[in-house]
N, C-alpha and C positions, 0 to 999 in steps of 0.2 A: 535415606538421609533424614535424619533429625536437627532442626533448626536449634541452635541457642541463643545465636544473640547475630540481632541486625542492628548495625550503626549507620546515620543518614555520615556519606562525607564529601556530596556536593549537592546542592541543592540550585539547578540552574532553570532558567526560563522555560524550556520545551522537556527534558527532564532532570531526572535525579539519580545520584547513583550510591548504593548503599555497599558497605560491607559486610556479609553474611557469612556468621560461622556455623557451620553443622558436624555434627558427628556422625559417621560413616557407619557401618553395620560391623564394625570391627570395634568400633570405637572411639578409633580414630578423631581429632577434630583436625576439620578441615576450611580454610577462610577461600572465599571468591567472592571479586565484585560484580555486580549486575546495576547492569542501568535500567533504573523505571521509565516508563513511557507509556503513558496514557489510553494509548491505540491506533488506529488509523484505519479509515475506511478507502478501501481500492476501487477505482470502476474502470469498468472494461466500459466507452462507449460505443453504443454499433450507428451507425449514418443509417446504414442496410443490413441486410443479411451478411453484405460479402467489404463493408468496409468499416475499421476499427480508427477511430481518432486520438492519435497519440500527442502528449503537450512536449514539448523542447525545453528545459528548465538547466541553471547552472548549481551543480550540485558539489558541495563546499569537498566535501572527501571524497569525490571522484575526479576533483579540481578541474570538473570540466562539463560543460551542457552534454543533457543526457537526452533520449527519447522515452520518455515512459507514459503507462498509464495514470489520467489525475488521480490524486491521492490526498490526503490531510489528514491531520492529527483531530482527534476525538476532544471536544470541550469538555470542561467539567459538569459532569452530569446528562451529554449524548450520547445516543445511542446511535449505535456503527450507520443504518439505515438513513440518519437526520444528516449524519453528515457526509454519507454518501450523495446525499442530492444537493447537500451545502458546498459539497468541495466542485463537484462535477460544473455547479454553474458557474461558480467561482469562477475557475479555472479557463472553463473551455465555454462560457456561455450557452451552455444546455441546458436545459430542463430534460428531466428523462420523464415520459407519459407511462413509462412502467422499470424498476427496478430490483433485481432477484439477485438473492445473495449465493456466491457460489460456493465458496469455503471460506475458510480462518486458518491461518497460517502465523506460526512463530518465525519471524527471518532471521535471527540468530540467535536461537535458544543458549547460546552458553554462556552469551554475557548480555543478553537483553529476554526483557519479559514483557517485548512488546507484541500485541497480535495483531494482525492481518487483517481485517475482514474484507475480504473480494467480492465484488457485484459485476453484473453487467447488466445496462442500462439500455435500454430499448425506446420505440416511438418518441426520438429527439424533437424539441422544437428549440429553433435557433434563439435565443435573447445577443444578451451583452455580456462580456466578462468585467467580473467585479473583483482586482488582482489586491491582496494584500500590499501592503506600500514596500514590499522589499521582495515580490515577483517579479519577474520578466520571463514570460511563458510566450510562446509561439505554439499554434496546432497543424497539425496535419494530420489529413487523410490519410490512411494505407487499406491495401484492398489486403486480403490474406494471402495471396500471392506474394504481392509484394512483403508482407508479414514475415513468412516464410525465408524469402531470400534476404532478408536485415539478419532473422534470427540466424541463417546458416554462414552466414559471412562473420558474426559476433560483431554484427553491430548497433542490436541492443543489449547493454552492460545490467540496463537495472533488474535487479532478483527477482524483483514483485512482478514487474512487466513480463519478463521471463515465463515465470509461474503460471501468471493468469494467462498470456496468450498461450501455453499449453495448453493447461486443462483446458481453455476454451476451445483450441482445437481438436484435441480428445472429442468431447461430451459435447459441442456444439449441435452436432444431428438429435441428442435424446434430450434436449433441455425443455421444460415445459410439457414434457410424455411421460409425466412419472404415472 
């Protein structure tokens, strides 16, 4: 696909979303919109080896509190790591004593060009949570057990949550043994 012409035709606080037209390998022109979005850094945080702290948050388009990993949107001019440690305190009042990036992830490539970046976060020390003025966040503990039977019953909805507590439990035995 060959790009011609991008038109901005919202321009809002967290993002924007453009009209882009391209031509197809036929020739074709063909118009879709994509929302821009900045980025967002994910953390998995661990208590322990065997327990993941997830935050409770009311989330507008799923019109209802969710259980997910902390997350936040990327400042202009951060990089995914700064504000991996920025959202994690935020949020959940931790400091992580060590943070490793797991992957990057598009969650809906056909109309967002937004990326993922997943960490999990290790050697916590407890502070305070410092909640932007239009949070209302709750945490809790889950052991992977318990992990497990939320994910098998579908009772965690969020994608990213989803994602990262798989591959965490994939790759959790090799992580740090490259």
């Amino acid at each position: 696909m060959n790009q011609l012409n991008r038109e901005r035709v919202y321009d809002g606080r967290l993002f924007k979303v453009a009209r882009v037209t391209m031509q197809n390998s036929e020739g074709k022109e063909v118009v879709r919109d994509v929302i821009e979005h900045p980025g967002a850094a994910c953390i998995i945080p661990m208590i322990d080896n065997d327990t993941v702290l997830l935050v409770e948050q009311w989330r507008i388009g799923a019109k209802r509190a969710l259980w997910e990993i902390p997350a936040g949107t990327l400042d202009p001019g951060e990089d995914a790591l700064t504000c991996a440690a920025r959202e994690l305190e935020e949020e959940t009042g931790y400091k992580a004593g060590k943070l490793e990036h797991l992957f990057t992830m598009f969650p809906s490539p056909g109309i967002l060009d937004e990326k993922m970046h997943i960490f999990v976060a290790t050697n916590l020390t407890k502070g305070e949570q410092n909640l932007d003025d239009d949070e209302e966040i709750n945490i809790k503990p889950f052991s992977f057990k318990d992990l497990r039977i939320q994910l098998k019953a579908n009772n965690i909805k969020d994608g990213k949550t989803i994602a990262a507590l798989g591959y965490l439990m994939v790759f959790k035995p090799f992580l740090g043994k490259e």
